[in-house]
C-alpha positions, -999 to +999 in steps of 0.1 A: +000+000+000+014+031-010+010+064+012+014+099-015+007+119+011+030+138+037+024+134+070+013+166+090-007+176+121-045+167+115-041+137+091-045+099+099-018+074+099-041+040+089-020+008+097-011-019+073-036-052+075-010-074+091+013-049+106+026-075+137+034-046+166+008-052+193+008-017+201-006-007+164-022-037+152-048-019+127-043+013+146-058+045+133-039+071+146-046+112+145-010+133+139-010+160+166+023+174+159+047+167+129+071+191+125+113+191+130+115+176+163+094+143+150+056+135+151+034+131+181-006+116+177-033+093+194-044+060+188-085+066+183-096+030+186-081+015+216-097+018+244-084+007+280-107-005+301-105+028+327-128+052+328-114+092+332-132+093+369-108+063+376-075+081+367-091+113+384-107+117+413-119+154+408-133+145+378-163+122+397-193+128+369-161+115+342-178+081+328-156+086+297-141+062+283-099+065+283-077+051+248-046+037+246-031+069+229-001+050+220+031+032+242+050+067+244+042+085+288+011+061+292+013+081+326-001+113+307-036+119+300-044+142+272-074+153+252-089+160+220-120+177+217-144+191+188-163+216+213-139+250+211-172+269+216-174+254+254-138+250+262-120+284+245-090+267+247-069+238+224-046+240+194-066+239+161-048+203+147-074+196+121-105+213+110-127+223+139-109+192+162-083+207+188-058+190+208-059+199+247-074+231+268-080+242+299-082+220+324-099+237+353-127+249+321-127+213+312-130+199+352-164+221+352-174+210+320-172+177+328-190+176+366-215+195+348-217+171+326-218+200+299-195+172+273-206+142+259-185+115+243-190+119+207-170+160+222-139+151+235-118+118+235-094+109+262-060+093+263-033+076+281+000+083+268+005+093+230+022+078+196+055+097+191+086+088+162+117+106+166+127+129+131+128+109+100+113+079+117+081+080+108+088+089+065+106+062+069+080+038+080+057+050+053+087+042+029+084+008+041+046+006+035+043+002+074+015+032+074-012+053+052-014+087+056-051+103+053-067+133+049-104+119+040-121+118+068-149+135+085-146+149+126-175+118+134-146+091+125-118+108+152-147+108+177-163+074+170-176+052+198-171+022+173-134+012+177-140-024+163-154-008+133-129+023+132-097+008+109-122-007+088-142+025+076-112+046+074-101+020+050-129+018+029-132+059+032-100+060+010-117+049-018-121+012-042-081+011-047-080+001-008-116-006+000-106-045-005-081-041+018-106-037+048-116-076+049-083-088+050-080-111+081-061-095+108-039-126+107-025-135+070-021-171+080-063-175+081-061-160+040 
């Protein structure tokens, strides 16, 4: 699978079918940050099996769920959110989704229960390759990068599903690709 677009804040990395590296195994992954220093994002469909009221206390109305944001300080939380109007705070990363905010806005928010889920998604630790890295992954036919998708696919409650539609999303030269088994040996 070949990847003809550069990667850059607000665009999806899409894993290979049979990538083997448990901690992207048909990963869908929003780019945060891609600039000199290397490329920071979030893993949207793994979730962990905490809630954010388990990770913090002061956050007791928090029954959102927590992802896996990738294998790089899983003892950070951070957030992405689609809801600037409430939170007045974030850096713009895609169009109309921003990545973190203020957190004693986003503590009252919450125990207000002013968010919902399909708002703001939450994550322990993030995805992060040093410079050159990550090109050369893509090189290596290891990722997709994406810019067709819609902000309802970053904040989808559907992780199962997730990898599968972003496949099919980039159109009938990868749309096969989506019912490949996730283990080549079962082809």
């Amino acid at each position: 699978m070949l990847s003809k677009l550069k990667p850059s804040a607000g665009k999806l990395l899409i894993s290979e079918p049979f990538l083997n590296d448990p901690n992207f195994k048909r990963s869908v992954i929003l780019m945060a940050e891609h600039n000199e220093d290397g490329t920071l994002g979030f893993i949207l469909n793994q979730p962990s099996l905490l809630l954010l009221k388990d990770l913090m206390p002061d956050l007791w109305q928090a029954d959102f769920p927590v992802f896996i944001g990738g294998p790089v300080e899983v003892d950070t939380i951070h957030f992405i959110h689609r809801c600037y109007d409430k939170l007045n705070s974030g850096e713009e990363i895609a169009n109309g989704i921003y990545w973190g905010g203020n957190y004693e806005t986003l503590k009252i928010l919450v125990n207000n229960n002013s968010l919902s889920q399909d708002e703001v998604k939450f994550f322990l630790g993030y995805s992060g390759w040093s410079i050159g890295q990550l090109n050369e992954e893509i090189k290596e036919n290891t990722w997709i990068v994406s810019n067709q998708f819609k902000q309802d696919i970053v904040f989808s409650q559907n992780e199962e599903q997730l990898w599968r539609d972003v496949i099919i999303n980039l159109g009938p030269k990868y749309a096969h690709v989506s019912n490949f088994p996730s283990d080549p040996s079962l082809n």
